[in-house]
N, C-alpha and C positions, 0 to 999 in steps of 0.2 A: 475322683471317680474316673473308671474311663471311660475314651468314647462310645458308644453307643453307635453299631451301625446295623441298619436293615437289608439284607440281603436275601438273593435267592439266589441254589447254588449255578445253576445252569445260563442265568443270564448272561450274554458276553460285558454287556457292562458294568453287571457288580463283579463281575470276574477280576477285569482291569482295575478299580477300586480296592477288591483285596488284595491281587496281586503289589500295588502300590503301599499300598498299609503296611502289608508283611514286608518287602522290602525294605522299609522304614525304619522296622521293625516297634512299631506302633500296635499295643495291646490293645485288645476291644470287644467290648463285649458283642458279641456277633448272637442277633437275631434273626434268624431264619424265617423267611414268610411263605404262606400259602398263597399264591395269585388269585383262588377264589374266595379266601376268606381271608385279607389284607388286616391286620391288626389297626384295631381305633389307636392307640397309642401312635404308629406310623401315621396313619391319616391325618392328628392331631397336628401334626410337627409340619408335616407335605402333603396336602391333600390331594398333588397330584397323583399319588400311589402309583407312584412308580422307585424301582432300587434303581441302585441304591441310595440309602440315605443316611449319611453320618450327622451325629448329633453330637458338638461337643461343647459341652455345658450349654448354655443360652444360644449358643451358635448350630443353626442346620446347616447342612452340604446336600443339596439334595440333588448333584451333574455329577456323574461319574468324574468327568475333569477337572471341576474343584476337586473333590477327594482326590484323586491323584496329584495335582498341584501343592494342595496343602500338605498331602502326605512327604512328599521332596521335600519341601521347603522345611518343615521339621526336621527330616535326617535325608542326606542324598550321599552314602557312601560310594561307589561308585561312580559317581557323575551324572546320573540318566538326564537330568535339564541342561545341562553343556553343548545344546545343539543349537542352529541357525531356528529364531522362532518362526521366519517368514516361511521357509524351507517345512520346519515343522508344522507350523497351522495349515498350508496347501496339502501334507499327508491328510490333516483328521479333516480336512474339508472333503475330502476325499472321501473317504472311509465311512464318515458317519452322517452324511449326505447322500449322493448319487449310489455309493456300492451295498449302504445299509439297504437300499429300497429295492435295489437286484438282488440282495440276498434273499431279502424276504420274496420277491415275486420268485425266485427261484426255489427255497425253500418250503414253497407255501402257496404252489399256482390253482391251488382251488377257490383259493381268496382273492384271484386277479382273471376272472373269467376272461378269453379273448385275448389273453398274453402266452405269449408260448418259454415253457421253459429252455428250452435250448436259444432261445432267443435271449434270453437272461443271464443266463449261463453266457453266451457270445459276447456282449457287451460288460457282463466283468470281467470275464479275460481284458478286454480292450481299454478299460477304463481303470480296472486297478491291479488285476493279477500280472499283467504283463509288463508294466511298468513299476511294478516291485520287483519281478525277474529282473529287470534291466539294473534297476538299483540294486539287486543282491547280486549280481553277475558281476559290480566293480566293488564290493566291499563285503564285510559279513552281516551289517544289520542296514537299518533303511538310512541308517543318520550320518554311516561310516564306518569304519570298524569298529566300534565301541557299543554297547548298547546303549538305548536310551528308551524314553518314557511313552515315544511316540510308538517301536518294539512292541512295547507291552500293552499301549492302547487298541493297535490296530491287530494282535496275535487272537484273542476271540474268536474276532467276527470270520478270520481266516480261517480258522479252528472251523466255526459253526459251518461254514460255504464246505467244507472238505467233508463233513460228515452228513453231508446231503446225498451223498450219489461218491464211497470212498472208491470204486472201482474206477468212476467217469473222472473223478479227481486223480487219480494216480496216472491216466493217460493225457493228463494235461501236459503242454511242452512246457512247463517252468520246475524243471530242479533244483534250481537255489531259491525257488518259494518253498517248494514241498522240503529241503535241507533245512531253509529257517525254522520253518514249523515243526517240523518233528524234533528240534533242538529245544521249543520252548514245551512241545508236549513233554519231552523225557525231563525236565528241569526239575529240581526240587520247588522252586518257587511257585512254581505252576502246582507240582501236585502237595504241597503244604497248603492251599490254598481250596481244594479242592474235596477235602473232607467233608461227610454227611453230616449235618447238623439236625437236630429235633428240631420240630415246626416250632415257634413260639408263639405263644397263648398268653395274650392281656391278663 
């Protein structure tokens, strides 16, 4: 049978989970969920409901980073886990800590009454968009010149911060951020990854 994974297509973290799968080149059956109406089957397995979540056989995955991990570790034709892990864990400590929470006050300041968005906006530049410019200004990805898995975990959330405000983003001073990005938007992998799927129904 194959995997089974619960996704939704917009999320940046099932994004990075497909992204990885497909790389893999790992078939799955891909269940598309509603965020208001979460399937009991999903809930069954992760009652935290939240994507995504791979099921394979008796085993769940339900951190976008497992998925991704396990997904490597099954096929890594290009190398994307070849990188320094200490080096790599301080990116996603990054990313999916301190810049997830500026994304979201910035994308979403009605939910953070008394925060200002351009104050969000300031402190991601400072905390993660400028010190990715600095890393893509001596190489092409964050790891080196190579790709790697970390690329593809933190390209989302950049994705998502850029389509909040694409005009206030294009006048940002980071062009080998906005050159990464626009290399992973135009990618096959990205948009194989990216296809509409039907809601799925228990």
């Amino acid at each position: 049978m194959k995997p089974i994974l619960f996704s939704y297509r917009r999320c940046p973290y099932a994004m990075r989970a497909r992204m990885a799968l497909k790389y893999a080149g790992i078939d799955v059956e891909h269940r598309e969920i509603e965020l208001r109406n979460k399937p009991k089957s999903m809930l069954a397995v992760s009652p935290k409901g939240t994507v995504p979540v791979l099921c394979i056989g008796s085993t769940v995955l339900d951190q976008s980073l497992d998925i991704m991990r396990w997904a490597i570790e099954q096929s890594d034709p290009n190398g994307w886990k070849n990188v320094d892990d200490a080096i790599a864990q301080a990116w996603i400590d990054k990313n999916d800590g301190p810049f997830k929470l500026l994304l979201d006050q910035y994308k979403y300041p009605n939910r953070f009454p008394g925060l200002d968005q351009e104050a969000a906006l300031h402190e991601a530049m400072e905390w993660m968009l400028l010190p990715m410019e600095a890393a893509l200004q001596s190489s092409q990805y964050l790891m080196g010149n190579q790709m790697s898995w970390i690329d593809i975990a933190i390209f989302p959330f950049i994705r998502q911060f850029s389509m909040v405000d694409l005009q206030k983003f294009d006048q940002l001073p980071i062009p080998a951020v906005k050159a990464w990005l626009t290399q992973h938007l135009e990618s096959d992998l990205f948009n194989s990854v990216m296809q509409k799927h039907p809601v799925w129904l228990d």
